[in-house]
PyMOL Python script that loads the backbone (N, CA, C, O; Angstrom):
from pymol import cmd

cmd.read_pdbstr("""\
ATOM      1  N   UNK A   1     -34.500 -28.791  27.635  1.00  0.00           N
ATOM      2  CA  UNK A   1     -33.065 -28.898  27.778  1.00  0.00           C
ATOM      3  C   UNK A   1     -32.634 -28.033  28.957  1.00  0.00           C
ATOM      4  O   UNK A   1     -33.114 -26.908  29.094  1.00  0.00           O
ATOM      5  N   UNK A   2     -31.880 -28.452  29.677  1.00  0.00           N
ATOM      6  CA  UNK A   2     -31.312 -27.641  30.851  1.00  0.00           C
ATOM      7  C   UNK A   2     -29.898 -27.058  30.536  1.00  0.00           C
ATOM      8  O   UNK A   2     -29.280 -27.329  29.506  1.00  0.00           O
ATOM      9  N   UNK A   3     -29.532 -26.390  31.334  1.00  0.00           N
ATOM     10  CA  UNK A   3     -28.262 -25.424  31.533  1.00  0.00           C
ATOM     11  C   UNK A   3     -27.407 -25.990  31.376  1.00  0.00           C
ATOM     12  O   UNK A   3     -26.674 -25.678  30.437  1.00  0.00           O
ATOM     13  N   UNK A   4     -27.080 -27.084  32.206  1.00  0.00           N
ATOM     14  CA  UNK A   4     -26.262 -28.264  31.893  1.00  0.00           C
ATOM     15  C   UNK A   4     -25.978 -28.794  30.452  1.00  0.00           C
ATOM     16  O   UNK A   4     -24.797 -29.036  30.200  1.00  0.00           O
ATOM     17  N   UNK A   5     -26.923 -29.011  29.455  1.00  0.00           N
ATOM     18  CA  UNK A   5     -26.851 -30.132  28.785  1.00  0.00           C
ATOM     19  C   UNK A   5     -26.180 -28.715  27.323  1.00  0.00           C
ATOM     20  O   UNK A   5     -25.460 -28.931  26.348  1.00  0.00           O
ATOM     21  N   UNK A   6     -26.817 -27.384  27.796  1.00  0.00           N
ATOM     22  CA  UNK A   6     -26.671 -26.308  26.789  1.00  0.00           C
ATOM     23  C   UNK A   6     -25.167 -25.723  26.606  1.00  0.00           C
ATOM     24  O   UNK A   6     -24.640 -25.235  25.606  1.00  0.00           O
ATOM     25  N   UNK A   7     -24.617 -25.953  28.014  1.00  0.00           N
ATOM     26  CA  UNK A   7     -23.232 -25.508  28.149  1.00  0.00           C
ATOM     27  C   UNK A   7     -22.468 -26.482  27.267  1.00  0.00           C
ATOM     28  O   UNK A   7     -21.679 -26.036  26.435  1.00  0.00           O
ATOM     29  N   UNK A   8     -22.734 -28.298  27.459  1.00  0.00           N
ATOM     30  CA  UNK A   8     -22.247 -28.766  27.095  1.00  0.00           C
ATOM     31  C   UNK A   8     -21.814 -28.741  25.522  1.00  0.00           C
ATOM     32  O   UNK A   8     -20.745 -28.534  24.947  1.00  0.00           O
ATOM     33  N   UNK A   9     -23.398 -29.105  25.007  1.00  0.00           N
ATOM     34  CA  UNK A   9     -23.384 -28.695  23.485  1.00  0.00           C
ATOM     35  C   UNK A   9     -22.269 -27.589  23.155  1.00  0.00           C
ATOM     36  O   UNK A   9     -21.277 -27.732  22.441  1.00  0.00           O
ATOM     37  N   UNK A  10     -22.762 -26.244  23.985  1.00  0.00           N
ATOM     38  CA  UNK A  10     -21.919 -25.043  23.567  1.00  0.00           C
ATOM     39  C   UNK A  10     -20.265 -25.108  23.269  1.00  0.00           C
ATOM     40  O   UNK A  10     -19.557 -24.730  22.336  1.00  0.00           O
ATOM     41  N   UNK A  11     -19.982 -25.884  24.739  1.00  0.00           N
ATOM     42  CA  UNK A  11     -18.611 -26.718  24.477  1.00  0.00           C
ATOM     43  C   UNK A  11     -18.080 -27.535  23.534  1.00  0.00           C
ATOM     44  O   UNK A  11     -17.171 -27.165  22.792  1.00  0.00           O
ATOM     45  N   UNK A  12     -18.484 -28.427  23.504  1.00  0.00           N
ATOM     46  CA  UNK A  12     -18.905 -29.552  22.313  1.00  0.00           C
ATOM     47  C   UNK A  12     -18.887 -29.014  20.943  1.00  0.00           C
ATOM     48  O   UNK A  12     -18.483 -29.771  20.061  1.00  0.00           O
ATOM     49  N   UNK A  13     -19.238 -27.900  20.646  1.00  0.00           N
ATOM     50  CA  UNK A  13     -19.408 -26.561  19.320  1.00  0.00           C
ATOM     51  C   UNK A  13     -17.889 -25.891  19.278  1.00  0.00           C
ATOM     52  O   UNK A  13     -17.160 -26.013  18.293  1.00  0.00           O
ATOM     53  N   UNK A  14     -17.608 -25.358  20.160  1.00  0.00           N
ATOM     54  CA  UNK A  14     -16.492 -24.838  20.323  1.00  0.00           C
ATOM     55  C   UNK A  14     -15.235 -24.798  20.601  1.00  0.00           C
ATOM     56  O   UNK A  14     -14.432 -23.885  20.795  1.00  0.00           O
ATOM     57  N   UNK A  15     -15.146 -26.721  20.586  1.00  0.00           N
ATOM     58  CA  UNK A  15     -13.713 -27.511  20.713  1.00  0.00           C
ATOM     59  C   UNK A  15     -13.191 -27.076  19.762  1.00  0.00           C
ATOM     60  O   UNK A  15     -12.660 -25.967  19.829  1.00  0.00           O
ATOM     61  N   UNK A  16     -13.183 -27.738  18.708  1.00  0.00           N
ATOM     62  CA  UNK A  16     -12.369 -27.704  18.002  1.00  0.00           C
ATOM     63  C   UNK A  16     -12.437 -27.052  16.954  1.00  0.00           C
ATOM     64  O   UNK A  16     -12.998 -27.574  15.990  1.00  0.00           O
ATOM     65  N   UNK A  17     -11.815 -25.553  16.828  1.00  0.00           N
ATOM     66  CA  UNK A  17     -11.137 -24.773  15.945  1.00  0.00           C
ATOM     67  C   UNK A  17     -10.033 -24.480  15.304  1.00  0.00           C
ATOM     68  O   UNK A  17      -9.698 -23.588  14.525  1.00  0.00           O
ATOM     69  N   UNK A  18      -9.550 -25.357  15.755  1.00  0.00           N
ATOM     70  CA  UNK A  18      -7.802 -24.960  15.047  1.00  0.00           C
ATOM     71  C   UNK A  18      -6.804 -24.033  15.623  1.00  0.00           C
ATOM     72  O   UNK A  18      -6.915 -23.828  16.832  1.00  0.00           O
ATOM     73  N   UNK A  19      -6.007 -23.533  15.093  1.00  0.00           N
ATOM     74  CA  UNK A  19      -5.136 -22.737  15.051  1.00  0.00           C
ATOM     75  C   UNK A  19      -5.254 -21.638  14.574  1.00  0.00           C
ATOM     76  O   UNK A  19      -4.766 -21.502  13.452  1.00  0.00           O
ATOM     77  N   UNK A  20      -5.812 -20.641  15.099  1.00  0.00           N
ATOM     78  CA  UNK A  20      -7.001 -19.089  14.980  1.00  0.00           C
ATOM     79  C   UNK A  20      -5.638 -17.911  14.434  1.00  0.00           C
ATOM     80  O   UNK A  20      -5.878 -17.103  13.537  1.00  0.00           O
ATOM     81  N   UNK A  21      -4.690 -17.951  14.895  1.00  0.00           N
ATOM     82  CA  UNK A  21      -3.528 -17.258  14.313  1.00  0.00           C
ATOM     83  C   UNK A  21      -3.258 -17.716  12.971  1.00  0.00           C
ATOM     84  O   UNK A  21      -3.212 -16.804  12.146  1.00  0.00           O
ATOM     85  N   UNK A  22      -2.973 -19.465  12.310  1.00  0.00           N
ATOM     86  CA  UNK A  22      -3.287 -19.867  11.604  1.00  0.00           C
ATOM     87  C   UNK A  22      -3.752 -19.981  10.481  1.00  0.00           C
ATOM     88  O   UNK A  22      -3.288 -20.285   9.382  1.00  0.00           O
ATOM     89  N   UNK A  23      -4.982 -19.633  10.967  1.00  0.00           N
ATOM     90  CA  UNK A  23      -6.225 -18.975   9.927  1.00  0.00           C
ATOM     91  C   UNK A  23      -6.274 -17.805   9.340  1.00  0.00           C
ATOM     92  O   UNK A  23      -6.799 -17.622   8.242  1.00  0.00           O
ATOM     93  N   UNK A  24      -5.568 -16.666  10.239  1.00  0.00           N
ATOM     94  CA  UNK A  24      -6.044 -15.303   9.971  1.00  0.00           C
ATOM     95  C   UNK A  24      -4.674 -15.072   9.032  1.00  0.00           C
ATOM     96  O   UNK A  24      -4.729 -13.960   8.508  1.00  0.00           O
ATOM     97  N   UNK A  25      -3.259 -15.935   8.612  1.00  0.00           N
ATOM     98  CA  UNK A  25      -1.845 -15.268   8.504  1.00  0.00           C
ATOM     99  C   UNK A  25      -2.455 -15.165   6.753  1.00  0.00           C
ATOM    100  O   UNK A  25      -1.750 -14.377   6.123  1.00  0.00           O
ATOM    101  N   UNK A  26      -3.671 -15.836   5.828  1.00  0.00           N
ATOM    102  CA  UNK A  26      -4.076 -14.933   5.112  1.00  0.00           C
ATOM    103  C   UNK A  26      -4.273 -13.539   4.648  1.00  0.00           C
ATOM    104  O   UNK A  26      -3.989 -13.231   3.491  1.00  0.00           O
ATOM    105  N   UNK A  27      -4.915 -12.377   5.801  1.00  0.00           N
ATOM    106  CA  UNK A  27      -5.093 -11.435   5.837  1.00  0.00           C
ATOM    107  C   UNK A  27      -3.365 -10.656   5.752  1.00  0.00           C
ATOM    108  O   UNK A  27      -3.167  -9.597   5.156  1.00  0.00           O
ATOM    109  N   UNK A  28      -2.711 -11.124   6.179  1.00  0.00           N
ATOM    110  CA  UNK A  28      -1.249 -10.328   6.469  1.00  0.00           C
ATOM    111  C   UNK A  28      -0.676 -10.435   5.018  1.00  0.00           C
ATOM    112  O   UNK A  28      -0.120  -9.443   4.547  1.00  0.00           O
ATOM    113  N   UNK A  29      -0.791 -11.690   4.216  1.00  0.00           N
ATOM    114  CA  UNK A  29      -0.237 -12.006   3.283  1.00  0.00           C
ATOM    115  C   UNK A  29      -0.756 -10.964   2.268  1.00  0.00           C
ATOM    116  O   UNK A  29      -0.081 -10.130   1.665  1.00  0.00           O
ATOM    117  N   UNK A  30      -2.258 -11.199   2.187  1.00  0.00           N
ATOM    118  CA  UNK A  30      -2.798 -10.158   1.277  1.00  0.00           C
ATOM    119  C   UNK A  30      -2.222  -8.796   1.404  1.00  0.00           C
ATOM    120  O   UNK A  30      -1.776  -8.135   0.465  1.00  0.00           O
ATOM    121  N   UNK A  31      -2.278  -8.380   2.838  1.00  0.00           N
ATOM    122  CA  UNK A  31      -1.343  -6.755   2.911  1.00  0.00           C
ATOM    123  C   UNK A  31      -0.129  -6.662   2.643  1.00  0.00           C
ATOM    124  O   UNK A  31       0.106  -5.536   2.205  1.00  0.00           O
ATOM    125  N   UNK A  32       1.153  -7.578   2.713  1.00  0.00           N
ATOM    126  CA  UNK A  32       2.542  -7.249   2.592  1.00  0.00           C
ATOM    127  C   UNK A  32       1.757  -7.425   0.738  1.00  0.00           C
ATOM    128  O   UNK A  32       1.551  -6.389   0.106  1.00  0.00           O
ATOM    129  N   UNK A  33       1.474  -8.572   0.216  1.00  0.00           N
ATOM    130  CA  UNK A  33       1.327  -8.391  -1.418  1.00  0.00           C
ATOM    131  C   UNK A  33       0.727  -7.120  -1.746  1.00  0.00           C
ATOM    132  O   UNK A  33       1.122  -6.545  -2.761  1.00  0.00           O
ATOM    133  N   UNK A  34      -0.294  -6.530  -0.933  1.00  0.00           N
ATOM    134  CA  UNK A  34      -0.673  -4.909  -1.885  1.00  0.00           C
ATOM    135  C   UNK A  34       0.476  -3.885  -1.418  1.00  0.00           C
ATOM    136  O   UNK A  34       0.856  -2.973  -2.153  1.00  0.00           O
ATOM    137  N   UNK A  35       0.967  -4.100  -0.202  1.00  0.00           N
ATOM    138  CA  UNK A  35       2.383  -3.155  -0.056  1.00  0.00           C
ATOM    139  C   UNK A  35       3.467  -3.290  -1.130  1.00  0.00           C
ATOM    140  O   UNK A  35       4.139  -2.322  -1.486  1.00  0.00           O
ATOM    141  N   UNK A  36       3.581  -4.233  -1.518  1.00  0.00           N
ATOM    142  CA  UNK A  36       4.616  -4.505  -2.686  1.00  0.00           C
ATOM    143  C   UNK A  36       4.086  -4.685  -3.818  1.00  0.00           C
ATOM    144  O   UNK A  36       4.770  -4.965  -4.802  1.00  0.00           O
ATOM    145  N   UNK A  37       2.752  -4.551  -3.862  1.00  0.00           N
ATOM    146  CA  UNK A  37       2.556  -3.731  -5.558  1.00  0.00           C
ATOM    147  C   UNK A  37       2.518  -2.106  -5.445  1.00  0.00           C
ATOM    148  O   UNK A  37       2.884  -1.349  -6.344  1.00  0.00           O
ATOM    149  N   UNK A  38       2.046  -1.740  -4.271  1.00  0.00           N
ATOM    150  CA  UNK A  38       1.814  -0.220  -4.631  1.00  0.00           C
ATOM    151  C   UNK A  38       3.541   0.230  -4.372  1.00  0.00           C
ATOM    152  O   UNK A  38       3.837   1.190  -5.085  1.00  0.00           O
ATOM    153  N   UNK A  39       4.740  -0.289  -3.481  1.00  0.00           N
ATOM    154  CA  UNK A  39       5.595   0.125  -3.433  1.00  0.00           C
ATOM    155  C   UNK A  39       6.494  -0.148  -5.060  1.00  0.00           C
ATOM    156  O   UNK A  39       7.548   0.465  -5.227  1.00  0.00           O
ATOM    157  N   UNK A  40       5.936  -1.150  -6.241  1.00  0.00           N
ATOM    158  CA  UNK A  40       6.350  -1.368  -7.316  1.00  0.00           C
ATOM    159  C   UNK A  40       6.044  -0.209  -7.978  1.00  0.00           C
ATOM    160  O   UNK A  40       6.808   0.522  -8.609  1.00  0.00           O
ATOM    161  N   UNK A  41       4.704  -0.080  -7.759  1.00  0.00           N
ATOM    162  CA  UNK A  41       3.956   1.836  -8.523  1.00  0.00           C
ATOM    163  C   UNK A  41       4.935   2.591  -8.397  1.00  0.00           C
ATOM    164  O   UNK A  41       5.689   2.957  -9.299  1.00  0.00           O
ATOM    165  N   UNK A  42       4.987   2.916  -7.083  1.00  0.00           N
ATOM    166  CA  UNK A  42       5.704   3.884  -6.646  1.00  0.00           C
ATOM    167  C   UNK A  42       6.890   4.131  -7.190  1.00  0.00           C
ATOM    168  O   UNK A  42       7.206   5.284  -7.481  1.00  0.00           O
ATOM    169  N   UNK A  43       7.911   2.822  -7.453  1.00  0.00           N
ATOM    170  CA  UNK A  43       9.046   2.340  -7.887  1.00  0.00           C
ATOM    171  C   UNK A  43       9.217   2.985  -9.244  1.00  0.00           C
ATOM    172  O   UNK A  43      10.166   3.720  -9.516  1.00  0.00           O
ATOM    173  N   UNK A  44       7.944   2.570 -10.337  1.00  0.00           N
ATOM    174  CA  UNK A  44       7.961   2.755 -11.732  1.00  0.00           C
ATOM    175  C   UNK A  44       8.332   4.405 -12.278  1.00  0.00           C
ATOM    176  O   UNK A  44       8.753   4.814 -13.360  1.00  0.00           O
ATOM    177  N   UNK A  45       7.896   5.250 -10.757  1.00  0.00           N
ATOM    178  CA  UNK A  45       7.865   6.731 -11.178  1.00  0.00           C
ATOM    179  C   UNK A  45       9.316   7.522 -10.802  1.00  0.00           C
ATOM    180  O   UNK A  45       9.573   8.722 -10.706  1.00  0.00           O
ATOM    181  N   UNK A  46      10.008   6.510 -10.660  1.00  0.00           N
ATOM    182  CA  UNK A  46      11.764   6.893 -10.133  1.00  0.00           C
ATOM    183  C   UNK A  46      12.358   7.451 -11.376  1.00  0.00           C
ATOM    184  O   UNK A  46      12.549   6.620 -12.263  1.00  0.00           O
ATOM    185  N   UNK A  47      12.708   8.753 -11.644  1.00  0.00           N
ATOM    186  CA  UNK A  47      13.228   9.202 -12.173  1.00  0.00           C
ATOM    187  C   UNK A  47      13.035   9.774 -13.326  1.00  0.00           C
ATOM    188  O   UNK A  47      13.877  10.299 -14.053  1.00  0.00           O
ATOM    189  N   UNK A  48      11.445   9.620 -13.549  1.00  0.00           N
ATOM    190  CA  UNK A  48      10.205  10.075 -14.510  1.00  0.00           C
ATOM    191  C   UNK A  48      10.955  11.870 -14.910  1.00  0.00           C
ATOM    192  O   UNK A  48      11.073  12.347 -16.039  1.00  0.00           O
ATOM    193  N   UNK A  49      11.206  12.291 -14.071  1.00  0.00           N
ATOM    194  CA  UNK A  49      12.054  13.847 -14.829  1.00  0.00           C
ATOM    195  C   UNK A  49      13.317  13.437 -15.486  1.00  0.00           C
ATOM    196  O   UNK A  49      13.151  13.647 -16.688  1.00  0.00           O
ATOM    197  N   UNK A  50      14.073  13.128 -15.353  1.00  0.00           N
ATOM    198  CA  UNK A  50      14.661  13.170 -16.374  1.00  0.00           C
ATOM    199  C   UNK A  50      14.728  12.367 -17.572  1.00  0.00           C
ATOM    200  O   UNK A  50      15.620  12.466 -18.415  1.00  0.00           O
ATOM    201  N   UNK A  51      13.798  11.605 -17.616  1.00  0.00           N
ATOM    202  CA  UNK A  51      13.335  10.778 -19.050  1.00  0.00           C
ATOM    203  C   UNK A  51      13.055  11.904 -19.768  1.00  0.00           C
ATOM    204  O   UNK A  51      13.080  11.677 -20.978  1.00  0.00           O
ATOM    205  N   UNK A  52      12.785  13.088 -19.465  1.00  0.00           N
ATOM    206  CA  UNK A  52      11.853  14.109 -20.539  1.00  0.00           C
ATOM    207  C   UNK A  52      13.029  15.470 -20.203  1.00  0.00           C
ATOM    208  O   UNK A  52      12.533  16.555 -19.901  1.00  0.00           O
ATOM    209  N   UNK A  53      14.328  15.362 -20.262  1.00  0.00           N
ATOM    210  CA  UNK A  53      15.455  16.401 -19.874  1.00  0.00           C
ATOM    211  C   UNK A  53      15.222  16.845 -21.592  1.00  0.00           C
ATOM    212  O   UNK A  53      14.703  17.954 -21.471  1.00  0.00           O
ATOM    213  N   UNK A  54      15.296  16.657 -22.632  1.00  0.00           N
ATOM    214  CA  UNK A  54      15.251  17.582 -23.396  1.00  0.00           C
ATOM    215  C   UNK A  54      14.152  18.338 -23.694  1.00  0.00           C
ATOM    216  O   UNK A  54      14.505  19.447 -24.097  1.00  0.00           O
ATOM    217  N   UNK A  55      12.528  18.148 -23.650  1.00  0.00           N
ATOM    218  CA  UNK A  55      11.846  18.864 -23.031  1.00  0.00           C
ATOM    219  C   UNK A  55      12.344  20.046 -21.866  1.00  0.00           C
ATOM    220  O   UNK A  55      12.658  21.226 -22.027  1.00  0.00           O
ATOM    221  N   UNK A  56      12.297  19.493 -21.058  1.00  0.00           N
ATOM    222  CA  UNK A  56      12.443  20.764 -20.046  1.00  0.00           C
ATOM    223  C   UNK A  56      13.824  21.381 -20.295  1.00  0.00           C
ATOM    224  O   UNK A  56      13.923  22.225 -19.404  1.00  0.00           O
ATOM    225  N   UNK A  57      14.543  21.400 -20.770  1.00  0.00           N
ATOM    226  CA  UNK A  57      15.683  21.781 -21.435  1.00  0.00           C
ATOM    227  C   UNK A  57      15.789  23.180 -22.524  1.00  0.00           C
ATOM    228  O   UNK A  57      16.602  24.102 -22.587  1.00  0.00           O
ATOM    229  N   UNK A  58      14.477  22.821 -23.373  1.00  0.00           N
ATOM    230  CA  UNK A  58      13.651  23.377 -24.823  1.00  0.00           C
ATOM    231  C   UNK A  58      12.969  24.526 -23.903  1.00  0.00           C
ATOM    232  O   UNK A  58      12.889  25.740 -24.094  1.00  0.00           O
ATOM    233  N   UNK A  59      12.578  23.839 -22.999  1.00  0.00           N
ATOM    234  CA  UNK A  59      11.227  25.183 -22.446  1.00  0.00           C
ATOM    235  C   UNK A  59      12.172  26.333 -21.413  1.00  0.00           C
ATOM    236  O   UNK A  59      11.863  27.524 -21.441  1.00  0.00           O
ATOM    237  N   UNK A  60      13.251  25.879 -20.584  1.00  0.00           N
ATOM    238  CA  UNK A  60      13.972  26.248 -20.341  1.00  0.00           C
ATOM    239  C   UNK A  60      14.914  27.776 -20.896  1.00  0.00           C
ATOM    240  O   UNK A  60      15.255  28.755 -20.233  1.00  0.00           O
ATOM    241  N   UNK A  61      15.106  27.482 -22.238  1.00  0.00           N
ATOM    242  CA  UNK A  61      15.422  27.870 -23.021  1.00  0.00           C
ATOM    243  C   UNK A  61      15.028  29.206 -23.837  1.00  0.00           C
ATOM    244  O   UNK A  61      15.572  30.219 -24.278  1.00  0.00           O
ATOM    245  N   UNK A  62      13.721  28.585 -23.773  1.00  0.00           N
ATOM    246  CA  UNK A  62      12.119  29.284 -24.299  1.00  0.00           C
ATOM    247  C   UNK A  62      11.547  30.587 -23.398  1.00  0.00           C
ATOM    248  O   UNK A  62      10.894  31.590 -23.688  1.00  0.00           O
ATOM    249  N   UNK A  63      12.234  29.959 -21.935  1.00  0.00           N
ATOM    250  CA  UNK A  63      11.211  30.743 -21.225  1.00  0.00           C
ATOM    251  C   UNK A  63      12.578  31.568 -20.196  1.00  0.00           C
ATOM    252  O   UNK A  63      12.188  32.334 -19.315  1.00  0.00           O
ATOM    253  N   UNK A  64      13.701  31.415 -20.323  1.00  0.00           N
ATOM    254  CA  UNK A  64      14.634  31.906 -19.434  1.00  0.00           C
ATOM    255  C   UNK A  64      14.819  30.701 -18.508  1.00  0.00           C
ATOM    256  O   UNK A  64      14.194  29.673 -18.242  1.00  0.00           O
ATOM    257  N   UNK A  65      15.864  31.243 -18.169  1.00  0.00           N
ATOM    258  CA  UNK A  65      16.743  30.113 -17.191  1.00  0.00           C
ATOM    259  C   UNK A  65      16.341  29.760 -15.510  1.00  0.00           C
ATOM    260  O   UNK A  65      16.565  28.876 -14.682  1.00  0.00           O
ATOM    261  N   UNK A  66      15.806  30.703 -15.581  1.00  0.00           N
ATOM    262  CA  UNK A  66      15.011  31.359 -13.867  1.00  0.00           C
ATOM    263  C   UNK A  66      13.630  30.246 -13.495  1.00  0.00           C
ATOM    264  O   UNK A  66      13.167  30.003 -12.381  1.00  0.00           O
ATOM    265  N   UNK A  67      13.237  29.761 -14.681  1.00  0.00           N
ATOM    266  CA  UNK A  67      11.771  29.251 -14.613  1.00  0.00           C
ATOM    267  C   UNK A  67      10.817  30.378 -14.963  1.00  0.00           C
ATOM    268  O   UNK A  67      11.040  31.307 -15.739  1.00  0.00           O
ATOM    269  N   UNK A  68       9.674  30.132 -14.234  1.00  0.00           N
ATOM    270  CA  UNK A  68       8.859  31.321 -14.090  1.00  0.00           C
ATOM    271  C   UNK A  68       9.168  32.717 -14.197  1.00  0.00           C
ATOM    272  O   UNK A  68       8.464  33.500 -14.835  1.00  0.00           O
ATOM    273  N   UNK A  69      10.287  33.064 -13.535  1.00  0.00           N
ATOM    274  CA  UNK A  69      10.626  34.820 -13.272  1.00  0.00           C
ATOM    275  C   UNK A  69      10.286  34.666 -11.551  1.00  0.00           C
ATOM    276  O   UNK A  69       9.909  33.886 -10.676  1.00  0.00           O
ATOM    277  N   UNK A  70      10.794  36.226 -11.869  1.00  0.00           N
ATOM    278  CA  UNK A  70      10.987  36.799 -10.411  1.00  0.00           C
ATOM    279  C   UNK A  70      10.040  36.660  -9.527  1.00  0.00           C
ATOM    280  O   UNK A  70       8.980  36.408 -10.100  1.00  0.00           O
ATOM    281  N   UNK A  71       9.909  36.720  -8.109  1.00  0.00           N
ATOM    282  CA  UNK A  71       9.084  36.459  -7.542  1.00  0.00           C
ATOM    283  C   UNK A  71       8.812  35.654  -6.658  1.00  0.00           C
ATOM    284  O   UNK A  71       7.827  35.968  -5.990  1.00  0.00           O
ATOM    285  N   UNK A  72       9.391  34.571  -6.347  1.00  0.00           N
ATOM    286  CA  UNK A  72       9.359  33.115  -5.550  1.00  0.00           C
ATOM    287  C   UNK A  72      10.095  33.532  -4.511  1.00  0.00           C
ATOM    288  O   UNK A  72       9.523  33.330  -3.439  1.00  0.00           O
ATOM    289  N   UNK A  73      11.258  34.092  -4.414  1.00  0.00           N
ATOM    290  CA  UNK A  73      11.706  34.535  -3.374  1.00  0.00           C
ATOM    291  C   UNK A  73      13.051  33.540  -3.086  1.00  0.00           C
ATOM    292  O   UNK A  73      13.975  33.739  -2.298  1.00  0.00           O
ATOM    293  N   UNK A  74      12.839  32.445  -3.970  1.00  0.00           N
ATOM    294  CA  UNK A  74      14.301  31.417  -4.055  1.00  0.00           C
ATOM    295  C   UNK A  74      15.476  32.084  -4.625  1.00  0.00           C
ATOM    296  O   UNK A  74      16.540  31.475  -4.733  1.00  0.00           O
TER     297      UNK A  74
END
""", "prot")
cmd.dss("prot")
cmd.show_as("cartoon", "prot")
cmd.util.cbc("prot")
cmd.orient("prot")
């Protein structure tokens, strides 16, 4: 086979692919869908302190108003 006939084939192989942007708008889809489950995660933990205000309320209470005590420098 000569150079000629190899290019051709090669050509001939490599017509027709489609629409290569096309193909790949899979990959994007998959990422915005795991962005908007992990931004749903994220979502679920909105406001997780004060679901438990009488807890920290009790300990509050328990332990002085300060938190911890002196020291933090706040």
């Amino acid at each position: 086979m000569n150079l000629v006939a190899q290019l051709a084939m090669a050509a001939a192989e490599t017509e027709h692919h489609g629409n290569v942007a096309l193909e790949t708008v899979i990959f994007g889809l998959i990422a915005a869908g795991l962005f908007a489950l992990l931004g749903l995660v994220t979502f679920s933990y909105r406001n997780v302190a004060n679901r438990h205000s009488a807890k920290a309320e009790a300990w509050a209470e328990r332990h002085g108003k300060d938190g911890h005590g002196a020291g933090h420098g706040h």
